[in-house]
C-alpha positions in Angstrom: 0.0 0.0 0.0 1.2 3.1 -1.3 1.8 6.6 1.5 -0.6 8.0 -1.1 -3.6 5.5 -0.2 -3.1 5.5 3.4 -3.0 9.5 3.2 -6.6 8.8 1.1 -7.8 6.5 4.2 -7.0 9.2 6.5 -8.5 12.1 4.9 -11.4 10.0 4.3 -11.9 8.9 7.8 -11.1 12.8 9.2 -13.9 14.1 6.9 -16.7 11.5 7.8 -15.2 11.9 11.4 -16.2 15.6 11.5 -19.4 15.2 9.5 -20.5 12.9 12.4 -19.3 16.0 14.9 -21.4 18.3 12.8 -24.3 16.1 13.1 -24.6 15.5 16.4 -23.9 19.1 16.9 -26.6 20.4 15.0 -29.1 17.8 17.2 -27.5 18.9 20.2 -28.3 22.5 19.4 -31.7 21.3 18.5 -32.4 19.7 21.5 -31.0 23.0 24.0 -33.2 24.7 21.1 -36.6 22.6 22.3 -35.1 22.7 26.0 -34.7 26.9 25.9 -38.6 27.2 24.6 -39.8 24.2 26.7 -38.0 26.3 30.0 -39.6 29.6 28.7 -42.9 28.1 28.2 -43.1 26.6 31.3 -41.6 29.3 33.0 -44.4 31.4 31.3 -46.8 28.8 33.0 -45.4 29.2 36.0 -45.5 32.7 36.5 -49.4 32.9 35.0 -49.9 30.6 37.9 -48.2 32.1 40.5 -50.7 35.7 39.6 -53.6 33.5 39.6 -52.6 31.9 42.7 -51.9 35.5 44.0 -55.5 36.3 42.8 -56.9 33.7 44.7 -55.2 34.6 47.3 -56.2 38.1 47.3 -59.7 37.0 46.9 -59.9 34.6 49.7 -58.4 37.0 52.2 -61.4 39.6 51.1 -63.9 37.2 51.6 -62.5 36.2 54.6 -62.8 40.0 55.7 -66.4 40.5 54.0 -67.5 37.2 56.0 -65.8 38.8 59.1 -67.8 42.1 58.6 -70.8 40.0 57.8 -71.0 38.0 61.2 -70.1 41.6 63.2 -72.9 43.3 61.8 -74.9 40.2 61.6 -74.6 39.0 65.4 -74.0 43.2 66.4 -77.3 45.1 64.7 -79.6 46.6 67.2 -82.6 45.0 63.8 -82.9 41.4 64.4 -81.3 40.0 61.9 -82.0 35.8 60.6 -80.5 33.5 58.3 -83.7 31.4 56.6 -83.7 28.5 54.4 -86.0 28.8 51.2 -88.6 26.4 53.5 -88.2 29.1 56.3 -86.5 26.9 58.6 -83.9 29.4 61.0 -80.1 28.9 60.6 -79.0 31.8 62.2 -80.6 34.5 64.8 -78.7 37.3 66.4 -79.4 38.6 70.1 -81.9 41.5 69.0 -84.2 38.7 67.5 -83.5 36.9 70.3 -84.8 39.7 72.6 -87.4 40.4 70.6 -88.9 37.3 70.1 -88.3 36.5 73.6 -86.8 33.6 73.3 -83.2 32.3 73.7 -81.2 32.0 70.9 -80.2 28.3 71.2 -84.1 27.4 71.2 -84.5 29.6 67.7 -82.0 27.2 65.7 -83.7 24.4 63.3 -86.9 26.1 63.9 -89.5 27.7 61.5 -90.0 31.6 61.3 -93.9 29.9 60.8 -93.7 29.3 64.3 -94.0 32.8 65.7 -96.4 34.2 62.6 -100.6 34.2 62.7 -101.7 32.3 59.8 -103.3 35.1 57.6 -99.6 36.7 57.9 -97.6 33.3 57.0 -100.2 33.0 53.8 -98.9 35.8 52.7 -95.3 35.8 53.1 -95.2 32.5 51.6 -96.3 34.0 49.0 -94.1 37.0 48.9 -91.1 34.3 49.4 -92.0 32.6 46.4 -91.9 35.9 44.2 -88.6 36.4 45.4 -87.3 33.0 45.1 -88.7 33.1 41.5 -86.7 36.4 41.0 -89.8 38.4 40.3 -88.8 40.6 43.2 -85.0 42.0 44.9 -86.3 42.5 48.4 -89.6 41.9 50.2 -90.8 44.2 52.9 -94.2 42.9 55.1 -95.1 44.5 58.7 -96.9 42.4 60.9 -97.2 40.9 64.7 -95.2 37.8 66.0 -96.2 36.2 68.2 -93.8 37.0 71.6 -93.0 34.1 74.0 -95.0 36.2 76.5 -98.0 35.8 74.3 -98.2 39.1 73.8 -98.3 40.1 70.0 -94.9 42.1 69.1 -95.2 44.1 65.3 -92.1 44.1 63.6 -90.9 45.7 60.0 -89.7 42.4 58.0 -87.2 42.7 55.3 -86.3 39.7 53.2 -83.5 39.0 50.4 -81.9 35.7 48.6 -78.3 35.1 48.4 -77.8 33.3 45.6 -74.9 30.4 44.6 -72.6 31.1 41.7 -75.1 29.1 39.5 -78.3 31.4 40.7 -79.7 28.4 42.8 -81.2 30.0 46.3 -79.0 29.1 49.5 -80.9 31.3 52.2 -82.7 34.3 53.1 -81.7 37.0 54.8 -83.7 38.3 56.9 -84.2 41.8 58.9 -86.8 42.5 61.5 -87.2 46.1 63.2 -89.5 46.5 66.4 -92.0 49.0 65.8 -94.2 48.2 68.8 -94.1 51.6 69.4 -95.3 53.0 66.6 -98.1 50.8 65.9 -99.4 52.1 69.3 -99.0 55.7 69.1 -100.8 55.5 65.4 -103.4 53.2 67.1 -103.5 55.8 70.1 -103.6 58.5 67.4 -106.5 56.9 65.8 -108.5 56.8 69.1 -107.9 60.3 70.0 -109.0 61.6 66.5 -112.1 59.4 66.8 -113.1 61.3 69.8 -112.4 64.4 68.5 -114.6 63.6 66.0 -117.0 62.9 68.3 -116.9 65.7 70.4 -117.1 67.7 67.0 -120.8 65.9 66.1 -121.7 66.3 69.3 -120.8 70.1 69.9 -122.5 70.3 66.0 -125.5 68.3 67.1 -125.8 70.8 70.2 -125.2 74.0 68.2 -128.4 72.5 65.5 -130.7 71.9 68.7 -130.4 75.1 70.0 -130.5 77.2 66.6 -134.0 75.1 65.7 -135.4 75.8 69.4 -137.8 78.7 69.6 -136.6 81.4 71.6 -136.2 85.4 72.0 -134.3 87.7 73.5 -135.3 91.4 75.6 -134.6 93.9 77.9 -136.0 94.3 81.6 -139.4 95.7 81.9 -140.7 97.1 85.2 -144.2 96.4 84.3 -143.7 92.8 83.8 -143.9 90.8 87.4 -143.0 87.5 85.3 -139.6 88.8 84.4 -136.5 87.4 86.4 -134.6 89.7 88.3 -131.5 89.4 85.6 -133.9 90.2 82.9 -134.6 93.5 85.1 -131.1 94.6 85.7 -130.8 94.6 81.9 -129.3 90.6 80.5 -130.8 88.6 78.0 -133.8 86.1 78.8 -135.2 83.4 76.7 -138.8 82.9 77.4 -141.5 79.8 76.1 -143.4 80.8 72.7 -147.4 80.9 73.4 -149.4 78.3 72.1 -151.0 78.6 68.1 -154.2 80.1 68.1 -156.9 77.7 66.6 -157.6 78.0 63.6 -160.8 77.5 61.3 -160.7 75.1 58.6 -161.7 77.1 56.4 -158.6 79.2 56.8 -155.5 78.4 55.4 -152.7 77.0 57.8 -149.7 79.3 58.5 -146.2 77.8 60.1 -147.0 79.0 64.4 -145.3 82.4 65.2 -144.5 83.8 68.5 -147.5 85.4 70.7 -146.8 88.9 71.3 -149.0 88.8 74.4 -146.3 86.0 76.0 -143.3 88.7 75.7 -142.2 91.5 77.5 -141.2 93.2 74.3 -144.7 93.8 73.6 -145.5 95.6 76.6 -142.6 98.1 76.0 -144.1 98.5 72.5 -147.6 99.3 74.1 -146.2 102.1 76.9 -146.6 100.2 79.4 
């Protein structure tokens, strides 16, 4: 073998030597290639993850706080204040229902707002649940007595609202009831008074009628007239009886009865007497 042919071998073997390099160069740079995008996509992932997990975050701290604020107002308001299912069974009472109601508020829990309503009232709040549950109304306001553990009737102001899932299903009602005891008995002691005002006012108009259609007149004293009272003679008004109608023919017409001048001390003054 010739130097020439072994130089042939050798140039031959460096060239598919470096040909293989080149290869598996180019598929190693492919493959950090694939790795580079596959790090940036996922790193891409990552950090869209890490901002929705912040959102959530975020999110569940403010409900946290608007649950917080909930139960302080809720359990704190001077209203009552209930938490109803859509069959009006209680879930939740706070003291001022409690006091109202007069009963504790361990005995309220599992047990139907029903329960402290007259029938004629629950017929109709029923009714006004359903429109809200069907969405036909936000709120629902009713006034109306419960019935107090006393047995005594209590009025209270009742407004109503649904909160609603995610999905619009009903979960509860909320529920807020204001005493207004107070009120309904000044308006009912309003009432009475202005009936007897009334009253009195027929009666002092009945009174004023009677005497207006009773015959009567009024003079001066007279010193010729024994029948006159002694305040008549020093000079105040009298009222004396009218005389009896003269009888009449029947032949002459009826005339409406006037007063007799003989029966009044008027008359004698008009005479000289």
């Amino acid at each position: 073998m010739s130097s020439q042919d072994s130089a042939d071998r050798v140039r031959e073997s460096a060239l598919q030597t470096a040909s293989s390099i080149l290869s598996l160069q180019r598929r190693v740079d492919e493959e950090i290639r694939a790795l580079n995008k596959a790090l940036q996509q996922r790193s891409e992932e990552l950090a869209t993850a890490n901002i929705e997990l912040q959102r959530q975050t975020e999110t569940a701290h403010a409900q946290a706080r608007d649950v917080e604020v909930f139960r302080i107002a809720f359990d704190s308001s001077g209203s009552g204040m209930l938490l109803v299912s859509p069959d009006l069974r209680i879930s939740r009472v706070n003291a001022a229902f409690s006091e109202f109601i007069g009963h504790p508020m361990d005995a309220l829990y599992t047990r139907s707002i029903a329960d402290f309503m007259l029938p004629a009232d629950l017929e109709v709040t029923r009714r006004g649940v359903l429109l809200l549950l069907r969405g036909d109304v936000a709120t629902l306001h009713l006034e109306y007595p419960h019935k107090h553990a006393s047995g005594r009737p209590v009025w209270g102001s009742v407004t109503s609202a649904v909160v609603r899932d995610t999905d619009g299903t009903p979960l509860y009602l909320i529920v807020q009831i204001q005493d207004i005891s107070g009120r309904i008995q000044a308006e009912a002691e309003k009432r009475q008074l202005e009936a007897q005002l009334l009253q009195a006012q027929k009666m002092e108009a009945l009174g004023t009628l009677s005497r207006a259609a009773s015959p009567t007149t009024s003079t001066t004293s007279s010193p010729r007239s024994s029948a006159t009272p002694s305040s008549c003679r020093s000079g105040s008004w009298a009222t004396y009886r009218p005389a009896r109608p003269r009888r009449r023919s029947r032949t002459r017409p009826r005339v409406a009865p006037s007063w007799s001048a003989r029966s009044s001390p008027l008359a004698d003054a008009a005479n000289g007497g």
